[in-house]
N, C-alpha and C positions, 0 to 999 in steps of 0.2 A: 385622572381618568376614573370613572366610575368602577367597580369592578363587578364583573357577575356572577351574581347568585347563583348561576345551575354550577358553579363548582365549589364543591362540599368535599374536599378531601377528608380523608378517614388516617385513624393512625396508622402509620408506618408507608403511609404516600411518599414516594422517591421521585422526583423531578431533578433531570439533567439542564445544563446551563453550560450556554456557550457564550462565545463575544463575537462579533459579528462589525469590523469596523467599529464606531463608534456606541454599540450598540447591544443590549444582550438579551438573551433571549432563554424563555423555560418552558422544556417539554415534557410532559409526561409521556411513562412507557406504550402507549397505542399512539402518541405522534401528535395528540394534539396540545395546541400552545399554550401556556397559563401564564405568560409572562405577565400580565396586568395585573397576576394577582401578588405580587412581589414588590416589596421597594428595591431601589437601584441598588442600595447600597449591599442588601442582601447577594444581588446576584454575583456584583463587582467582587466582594470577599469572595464568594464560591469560584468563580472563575482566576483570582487570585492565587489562593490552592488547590486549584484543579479537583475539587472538588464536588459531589454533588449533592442535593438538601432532600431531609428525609423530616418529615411529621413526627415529632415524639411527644411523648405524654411528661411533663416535670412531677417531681416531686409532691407541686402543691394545685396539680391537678389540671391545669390547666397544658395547652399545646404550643409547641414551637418549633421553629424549621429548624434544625440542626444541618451543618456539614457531616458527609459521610463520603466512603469511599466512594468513587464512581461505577466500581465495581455494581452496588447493591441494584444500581438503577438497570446497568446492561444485564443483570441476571433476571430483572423483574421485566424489562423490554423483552427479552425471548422468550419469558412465559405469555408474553400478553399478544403474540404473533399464532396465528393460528396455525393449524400440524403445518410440520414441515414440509421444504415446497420441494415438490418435484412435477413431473412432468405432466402430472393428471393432476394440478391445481385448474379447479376453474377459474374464468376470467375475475368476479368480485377478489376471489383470495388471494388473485394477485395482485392486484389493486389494494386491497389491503396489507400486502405484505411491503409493498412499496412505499403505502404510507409512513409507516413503522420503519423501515429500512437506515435512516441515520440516528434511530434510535437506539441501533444495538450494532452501529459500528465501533469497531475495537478504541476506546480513549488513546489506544498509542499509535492507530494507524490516522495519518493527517490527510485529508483530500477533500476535492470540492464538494457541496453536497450534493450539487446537482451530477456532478459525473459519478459520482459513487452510488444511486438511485441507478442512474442508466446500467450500471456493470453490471447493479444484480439485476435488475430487469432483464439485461441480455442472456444471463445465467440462467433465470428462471423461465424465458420463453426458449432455451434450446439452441440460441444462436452462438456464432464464433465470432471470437470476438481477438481485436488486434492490438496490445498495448506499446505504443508507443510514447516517446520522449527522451528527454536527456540524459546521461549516463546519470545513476546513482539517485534515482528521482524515487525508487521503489515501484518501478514495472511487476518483477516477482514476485514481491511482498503482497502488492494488489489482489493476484493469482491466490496464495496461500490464505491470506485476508478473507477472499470469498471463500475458500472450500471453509474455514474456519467458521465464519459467521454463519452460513447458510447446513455445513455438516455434511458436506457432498462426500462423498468416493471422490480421491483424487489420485490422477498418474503423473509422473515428472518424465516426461519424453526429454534428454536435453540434445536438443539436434546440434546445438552448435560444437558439441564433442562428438559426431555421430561421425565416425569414418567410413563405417558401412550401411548406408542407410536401407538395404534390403532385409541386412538382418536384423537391426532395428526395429522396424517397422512392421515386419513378417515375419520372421525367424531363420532358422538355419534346416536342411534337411540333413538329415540321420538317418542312419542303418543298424539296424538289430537285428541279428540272425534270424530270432522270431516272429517278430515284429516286420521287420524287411524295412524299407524306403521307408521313411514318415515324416513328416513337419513338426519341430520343434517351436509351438509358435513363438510369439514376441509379445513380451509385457501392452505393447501397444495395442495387438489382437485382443488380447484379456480386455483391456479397458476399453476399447470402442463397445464391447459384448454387456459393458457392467451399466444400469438404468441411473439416470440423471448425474454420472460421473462428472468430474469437471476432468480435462485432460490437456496440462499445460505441455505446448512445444516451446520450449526456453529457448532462446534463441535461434528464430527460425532465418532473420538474415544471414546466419554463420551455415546456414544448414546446403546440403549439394544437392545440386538441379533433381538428383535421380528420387531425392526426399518427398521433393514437393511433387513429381509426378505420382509416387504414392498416395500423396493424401488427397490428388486434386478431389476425387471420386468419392472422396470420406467428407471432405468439406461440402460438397455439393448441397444443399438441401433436397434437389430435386432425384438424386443418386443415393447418396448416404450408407456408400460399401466400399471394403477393398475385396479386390481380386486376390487372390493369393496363387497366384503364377507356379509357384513348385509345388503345389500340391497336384496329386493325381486328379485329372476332369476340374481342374483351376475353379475351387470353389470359391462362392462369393458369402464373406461374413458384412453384414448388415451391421450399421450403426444402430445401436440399442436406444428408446427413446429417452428426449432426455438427454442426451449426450451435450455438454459444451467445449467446445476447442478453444482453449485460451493461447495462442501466441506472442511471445516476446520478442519488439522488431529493435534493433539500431539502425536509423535512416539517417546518412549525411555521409559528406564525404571524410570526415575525422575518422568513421569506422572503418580502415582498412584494411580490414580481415572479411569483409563483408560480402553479398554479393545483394545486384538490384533485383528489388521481385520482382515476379514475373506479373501483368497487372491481371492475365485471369484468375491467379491463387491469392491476389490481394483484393479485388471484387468479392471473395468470397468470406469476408470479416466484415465483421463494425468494427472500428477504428475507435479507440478512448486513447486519448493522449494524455500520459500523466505532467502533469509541470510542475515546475519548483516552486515550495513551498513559500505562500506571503509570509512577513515578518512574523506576526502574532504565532502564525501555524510554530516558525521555525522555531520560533521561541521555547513555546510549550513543549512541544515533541524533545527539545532538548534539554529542559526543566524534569521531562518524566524520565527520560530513558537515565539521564546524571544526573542524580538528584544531588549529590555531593557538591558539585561545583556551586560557586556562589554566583546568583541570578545577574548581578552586573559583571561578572568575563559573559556568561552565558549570552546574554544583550549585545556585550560587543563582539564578539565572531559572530551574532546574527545578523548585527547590523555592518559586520565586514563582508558577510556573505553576502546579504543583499545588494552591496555597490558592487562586487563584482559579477555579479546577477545582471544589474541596471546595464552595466556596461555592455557585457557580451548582447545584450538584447537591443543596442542603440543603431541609431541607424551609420553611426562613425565609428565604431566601437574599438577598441585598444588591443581587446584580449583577444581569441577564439571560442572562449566557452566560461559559462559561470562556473561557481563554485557547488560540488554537489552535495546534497544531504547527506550523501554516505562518508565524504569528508569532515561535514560539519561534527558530524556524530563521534567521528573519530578523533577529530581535535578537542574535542569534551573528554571522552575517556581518556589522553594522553595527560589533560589538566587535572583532572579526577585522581590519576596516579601520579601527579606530583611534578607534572614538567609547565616549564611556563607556559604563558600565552605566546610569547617569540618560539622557544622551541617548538612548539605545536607546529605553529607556522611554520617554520622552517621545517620542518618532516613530513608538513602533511601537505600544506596549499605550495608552496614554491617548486619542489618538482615537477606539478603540473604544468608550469608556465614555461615557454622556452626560453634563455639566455641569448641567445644570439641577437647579434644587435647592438649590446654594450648598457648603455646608459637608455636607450631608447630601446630597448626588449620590453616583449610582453613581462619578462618576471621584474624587471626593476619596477614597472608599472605597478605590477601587485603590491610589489613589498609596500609602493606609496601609499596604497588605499589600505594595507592590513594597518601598517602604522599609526594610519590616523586611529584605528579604532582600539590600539591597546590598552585595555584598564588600566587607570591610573589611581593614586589615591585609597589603595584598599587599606585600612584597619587592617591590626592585626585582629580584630573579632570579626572582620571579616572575612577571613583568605578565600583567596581565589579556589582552594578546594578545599575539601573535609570529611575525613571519612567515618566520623561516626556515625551520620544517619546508617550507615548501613555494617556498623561493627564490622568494615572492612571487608566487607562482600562486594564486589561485582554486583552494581546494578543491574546490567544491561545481560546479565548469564540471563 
């Protein structure tokens, strides 16, 4: 394919490079594509080592793409996003910030690109928003992820520990001999008050009926206040503009600690469902987070994860539920500090599954599918883990 002249990069031009299916792809920090101006093999190595290419000047003068951290590219993507967004961006700069928007998401947070556009979108236009999906998929992470990226004021409401959701939510009333009567408010009060906050309620299916009657009136768009009932003449504090309510739901009958929303406080979210991770994703994500472990065990618990994935999602299916990232991750660090690819297993994936049954249980089921996938054949210059990359540090601290 021909390539176009209007791109003239300059030295120290950083372009990000991803894989994409059979396919890869390079962006510069404002969003737009230059893949054509790249041969494959360049991108392949860069995607390789997670990688990303930067313009350097050599020695004898002339320029060349080099590998560099990916770092360099996400620091030079958030200078190239216009001021930071909050709730008095006009409509272009948010349009433009959305352009830009998988350009300066985090290398280690993995997600669709098209759902991760929507979330900030939803963050930046004000709305609340509902994440759902399967356990250990990174719902929270999501939550943190945006206040990170975007640089929001954030509050961690966690309702699914809330025993007393008035005081929570409101506060407590006090007596001072001087003072007399007063409201002690609640971290919750502060943050609805603070401008383009994000303000995660972490598990609001665990959360009591008397919670969500609090907030129906806050989530409202057309409302967007609570009453505060024990204060003197029950004053009404105003959502601050700008405000985003992020929610962490567990839906299905597995969660049984749970309770079913009610559907007017579920009417009042956009719904972003996180899902488990395709192959490639899982791969990399666990190539960055362990970097110690050698890439083929790392391949095969992804490709063990993935069958038990396929299965829970079939229309016959064996199991109750796949295997989750926050397992997978954990079975890496357990390889990383020295235990097998079988022990892993055994610690991490088989007490999820039940026994009962015998021969024909969901866990003698797993053990069939882990098996097939256990590394065989490794070199000793290969071992399944090694901890010099990291002179025996903890990757993942």
């Amino acid at each position: 394919m021909e390539k176009d002249t209007v791109f003239a990069p300059s030295i120290g031009t950083v372009v990000r490079v991803e894989k994409f299916g059979d396919t890869y792809r390079a962006t510069l920090p404002d969003g737009a594509d230059v893949t054509e101006h790249f041969e494959n093999y360049q991108l392949r190595n860069a995607v390789k080592e997670g990688m990303a290419l930067k313009l350097v000047e050599t020695n004898t003068g002339s320029t060349q793409w080099r590998k560099v951290s990916p770092a360099e590219f996400t620091e030079r993507a958030k200078n190239a996003l216009p001021d930071q967004a909050s709730a008095t961006m006009d409509h272009d700069k948010i349009v433009q910030f959305l352009r830009n928007a998988s350009a300066v998401r985090p290398e280690s947070y993995k997600m669709d690109d098209l759902k991760w556009r929507f979330s900030v979108r939803t963050v930046l236009r004000g709305k609340n928003m509902m994440i759902t999906g399967p356990k250990g998929t990174g719902k929270t992470v999501l939550a943190f992820t945006l206040r990170d990226t975007l640089n929001r004021p954030f509050f961690n409401i966690p309702l699914g520990a809330t025993q007393d959701p008035r005081s929570t939510l409101i506060g407590n009333v006090h007596f001072d001999p001087e003072r007399g009567t007063y409201l002690g408010e609640a971290e919750f009060i502060r943050a609805i008050q603070t401008p383009d906050a994000i303000i995660l309620l972490d598990e609001i299916t665990r959360a009591h009926p008397d919670a969500w009657n609090i907030l129906m009136s806050a989530l409202d768009y057309k409302q967007r206040f609570v009453r505060i009932d024990e204060a003197p003449d029950s004053p009404v504090i105003n959502v601050a503009p700008g405000v985003t309510f992020i929610a962490t739901a567990n839906i299905g009958s597995q969660y049984t600690a749970t309770r079913t929303l009610d559907a007017a406080l579920t009417d009042r979210f956009i719904v972003v469902e996180v899902e488990y991770l395709g192959k490639e994703q899982e791969f990399e994500l666990l190539r960055q987070r362990v970097p110690g472990v050698d890439e083929r065990v790392l391949n095969s618990l992804t490709n063990a994860a993935i069958d038990l994935r396929k299965d829970a999602r079939s229309s016959d299916p064996r199991i109750t539920e796949g295997l989750s990232t926050r397992s997978t991750i954990e079975m890496a660090e357990l390889i990383y500090d020295g235990f097998t690819f079988q022990e892993a297993a055994a610690l991490v994936i088989y007490p999820q599954y039940s026994e009962a049954g015998g021969a024909d249980s969901e866990r003698a089921y797993v053990k069939q599918i882990v098996q097939k996938h256990i590394p065989t054949n490794l070199d000793d210059k290969a071992a399944p883990f090694n901890l010099d990359p990291n002179n025996g540090e903890l990757p993942w601290a």
